[in-house]
C-alpha positions as CSV (number, residue, x, y, z in Angstrom):
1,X,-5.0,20.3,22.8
2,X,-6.8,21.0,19.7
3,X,-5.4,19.5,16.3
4,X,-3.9,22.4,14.3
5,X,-4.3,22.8,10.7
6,X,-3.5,25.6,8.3
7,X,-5.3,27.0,5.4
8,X,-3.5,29.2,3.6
9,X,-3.3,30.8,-0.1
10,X,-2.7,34.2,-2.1
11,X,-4.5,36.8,-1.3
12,X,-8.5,36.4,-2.0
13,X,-7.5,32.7,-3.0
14,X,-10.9,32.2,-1.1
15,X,-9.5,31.2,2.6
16,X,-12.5,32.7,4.1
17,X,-14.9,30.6,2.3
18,X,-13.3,27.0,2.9
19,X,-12.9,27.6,6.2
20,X,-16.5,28.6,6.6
21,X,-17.4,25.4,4.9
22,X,-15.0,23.0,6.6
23,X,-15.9,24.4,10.0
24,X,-19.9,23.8,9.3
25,X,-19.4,20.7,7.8
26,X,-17.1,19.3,10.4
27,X,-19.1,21.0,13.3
28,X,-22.3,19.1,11.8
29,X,-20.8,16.1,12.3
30,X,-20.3,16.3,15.7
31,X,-16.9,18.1,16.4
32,X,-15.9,21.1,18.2
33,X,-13.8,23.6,16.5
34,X,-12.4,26.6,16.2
35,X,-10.9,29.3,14.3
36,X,-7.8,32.0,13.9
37,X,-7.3,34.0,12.3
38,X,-3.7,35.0,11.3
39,X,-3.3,38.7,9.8
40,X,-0.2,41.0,9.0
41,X,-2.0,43.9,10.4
42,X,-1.8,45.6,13.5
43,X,-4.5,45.0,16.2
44,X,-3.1,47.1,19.4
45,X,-4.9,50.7,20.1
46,X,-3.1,53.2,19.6
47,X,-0.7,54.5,22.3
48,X,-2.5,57.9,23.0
49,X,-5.5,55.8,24.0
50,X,-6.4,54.5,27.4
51,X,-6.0,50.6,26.3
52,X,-3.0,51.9,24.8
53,X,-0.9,53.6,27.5
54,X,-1.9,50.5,29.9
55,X,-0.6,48.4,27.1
56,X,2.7,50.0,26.4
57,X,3.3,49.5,30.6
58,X,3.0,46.1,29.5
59,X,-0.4,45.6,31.0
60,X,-3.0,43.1,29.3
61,X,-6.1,45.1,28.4
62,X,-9.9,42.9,27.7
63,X,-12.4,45.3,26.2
64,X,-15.7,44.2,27.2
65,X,-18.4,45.6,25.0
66,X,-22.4,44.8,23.9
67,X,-21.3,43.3,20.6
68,X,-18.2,40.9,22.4
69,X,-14.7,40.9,24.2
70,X,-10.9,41.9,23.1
71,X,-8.2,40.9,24.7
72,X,-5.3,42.8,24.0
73,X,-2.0,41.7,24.7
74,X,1.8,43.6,24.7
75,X,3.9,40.7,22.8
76,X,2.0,37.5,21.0
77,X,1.8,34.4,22.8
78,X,3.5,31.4,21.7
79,X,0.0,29.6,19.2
80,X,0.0,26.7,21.0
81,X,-0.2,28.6,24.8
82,X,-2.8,30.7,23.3
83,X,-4.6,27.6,22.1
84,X,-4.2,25.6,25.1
85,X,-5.8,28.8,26.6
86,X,-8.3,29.6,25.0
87,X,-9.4,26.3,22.9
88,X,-8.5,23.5,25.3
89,X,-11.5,20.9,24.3
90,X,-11.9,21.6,21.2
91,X,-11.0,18.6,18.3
92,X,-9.3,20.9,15.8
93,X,-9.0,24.5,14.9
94,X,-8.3,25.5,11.5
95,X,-6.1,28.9,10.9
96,X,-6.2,30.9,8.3
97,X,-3.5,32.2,6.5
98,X,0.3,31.5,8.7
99,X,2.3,30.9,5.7
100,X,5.1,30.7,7.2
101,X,4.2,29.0,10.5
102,X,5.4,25.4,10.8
103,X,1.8,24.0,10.8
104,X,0.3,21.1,8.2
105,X,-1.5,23.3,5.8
106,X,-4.2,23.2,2.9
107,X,-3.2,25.1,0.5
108,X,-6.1,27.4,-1.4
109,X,-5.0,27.4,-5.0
110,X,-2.6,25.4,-7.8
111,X,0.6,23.8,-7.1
112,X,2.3,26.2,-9.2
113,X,0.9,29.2,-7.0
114,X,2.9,28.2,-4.0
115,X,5.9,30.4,-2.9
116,X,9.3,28.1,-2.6
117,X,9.0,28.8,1.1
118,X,5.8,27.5,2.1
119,X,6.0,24.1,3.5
120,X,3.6,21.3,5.0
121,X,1.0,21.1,2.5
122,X,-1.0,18.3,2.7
123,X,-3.7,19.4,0.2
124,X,-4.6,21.4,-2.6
125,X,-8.2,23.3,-2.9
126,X,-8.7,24.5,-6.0
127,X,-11.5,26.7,-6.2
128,X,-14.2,25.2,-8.6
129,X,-14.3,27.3,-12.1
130,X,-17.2,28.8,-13.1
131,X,-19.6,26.2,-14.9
132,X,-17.0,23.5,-14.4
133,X,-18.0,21.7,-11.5
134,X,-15.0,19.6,-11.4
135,X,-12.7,21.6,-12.0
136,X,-10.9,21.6,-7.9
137,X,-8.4,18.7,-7.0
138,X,-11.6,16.7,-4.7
139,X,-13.9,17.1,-7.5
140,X,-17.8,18.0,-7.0
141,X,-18.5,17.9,-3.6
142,X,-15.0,17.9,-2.6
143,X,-15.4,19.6,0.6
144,X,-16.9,16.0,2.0
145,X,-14.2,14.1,1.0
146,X,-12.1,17.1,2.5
147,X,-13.3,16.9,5.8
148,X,-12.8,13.2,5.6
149,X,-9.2,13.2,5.1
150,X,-9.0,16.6,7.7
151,X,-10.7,13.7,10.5
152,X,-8.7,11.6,10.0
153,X,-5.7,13.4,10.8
154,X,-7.1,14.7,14.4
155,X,-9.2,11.4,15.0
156,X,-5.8,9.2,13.8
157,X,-3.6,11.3,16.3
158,X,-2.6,9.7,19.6
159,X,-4.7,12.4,22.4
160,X,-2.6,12.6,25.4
161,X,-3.8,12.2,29.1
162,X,-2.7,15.5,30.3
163,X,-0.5,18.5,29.0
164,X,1.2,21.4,31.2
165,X,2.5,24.5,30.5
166,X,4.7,26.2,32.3
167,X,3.7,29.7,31.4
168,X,5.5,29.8,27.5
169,X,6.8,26.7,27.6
170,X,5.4,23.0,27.2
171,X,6.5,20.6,29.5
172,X,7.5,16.8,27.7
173,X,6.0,14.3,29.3
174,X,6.0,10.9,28.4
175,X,3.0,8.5,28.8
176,X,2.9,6.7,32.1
177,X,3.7,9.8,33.6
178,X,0.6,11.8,31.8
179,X,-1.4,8.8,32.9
180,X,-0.4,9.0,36.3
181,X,-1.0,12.4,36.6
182,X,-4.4,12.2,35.0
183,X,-5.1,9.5,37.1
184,X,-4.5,11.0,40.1
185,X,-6.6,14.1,39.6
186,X,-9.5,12.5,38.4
187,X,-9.0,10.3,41.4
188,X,-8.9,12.9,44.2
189,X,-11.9,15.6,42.0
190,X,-13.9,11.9,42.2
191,X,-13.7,12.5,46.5
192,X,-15.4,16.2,45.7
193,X,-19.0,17.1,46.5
194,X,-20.1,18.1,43.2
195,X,-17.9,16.3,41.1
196,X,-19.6,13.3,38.8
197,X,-18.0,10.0,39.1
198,X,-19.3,9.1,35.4
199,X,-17.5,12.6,34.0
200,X,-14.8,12.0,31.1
201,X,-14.9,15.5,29.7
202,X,-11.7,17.8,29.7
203,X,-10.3,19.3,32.8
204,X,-8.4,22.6,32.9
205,X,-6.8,23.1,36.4
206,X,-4.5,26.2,37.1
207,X,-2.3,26.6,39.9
208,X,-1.2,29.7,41.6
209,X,2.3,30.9,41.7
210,X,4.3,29.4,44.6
211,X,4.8,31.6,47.4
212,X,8.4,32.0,48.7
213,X,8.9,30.3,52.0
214,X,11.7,32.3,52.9
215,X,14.1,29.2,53.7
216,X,16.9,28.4,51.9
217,X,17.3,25.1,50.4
218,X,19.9,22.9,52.0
């Protein structure tokens, strides 16, 4: 799983534009990332469309198109399924705007801009003022020293073995057991034709649904 962090701010605090940097910045330096982005408004096609009425049957819809791919869902995942779906390998993902989700945030503006209810900020970016270079909490070229104290929050973090989800829930699972489990799949893919004894990378296995046998338990 990905580490998660928040930016967030007032509107055109200038969200957009850090993430851009931090992303570039932290993507030069070898990581993989991602992005969210988290908006109030509606994304769903209308209900008089065809998406739409497979939609409201509670039906995921993926538009596939020249320019990309939607996915379109009925009700909105928990974040971290989505992110386990969607950015398994990836060393952080930043997400813009989600005031109000219980993330670790940076927060894009002064202290005194923050609404009482936002919590988990673990920086201030204060946009530089025009002609005064220093004017932002990090200084000039403060988006460095930002991505240095943003690595070592995901690098610093203890990466577990293996994580399952059971559809919208996380299973706990302490850390002989992930090991064991990690262990054990790596072991038997290792016996595969195909399969690379010197791989390390991330593995993403998905089971299907257990058939019924029809027997009662005793």
């Amino acid at each position: 799983m990905p580490y998660i962090l928040a930016v967030s701010g007032l509107k055109d605090s200038g969200k957009t534009t850090l993430c851009g940097e931090l992303l570039t910045r932290l993507r030069q330096k070898g990581h993989t990332v991602g992005y969210v982005k988290h908006s109030s408004h509606s994304l769903r096609s209308p209900e008089n469309t065809d998406t739409g009425k497979m939609l409201k049957l509670g039906i995921p819809v993926v538009h596939c198109a020249p320019d990309g791919v939607l996915l379109e869902l009925e009700e909105n995942p928990p974040l971290e399924i989505l992110l386990a779906q969607y950015f398994l390998e990836k060393d952080l993902v930043l997400l813009e705007g989600g005031k109000h989700l219980p993330l670790p945030r940076i927060w894009v503006g002064a202290p005194e801009t923050v609404p009482p209810e936002v919590k988990g900020i673990i920086a201030y970016w204060n946009p530089p003022e025009k002609d005064v270079p220093d004017s932002s909490e990090y200084g000039e070229g403060g988006e460095n020293r930002l991505v240095e104290r943003i690595e070592k929050l995901f690098v610093s973090g203890e990466a577990k073995p293996v994580e399952i989800f059971l559809e919208d829930r996380k299973m706990p699972i302490k850390g002989f057991v992930g090991d064991f489990i990690a262990g054990g799949i790596r072991g038997m893919l290792r016996s595969l034709k195909g399969y690379s004894r010197d791989y390390r990378g991330g593995i993403s296995l998905f089971l299907k649904k257990e058939e019924n046998s029809g027997k009662e338990s005793s």
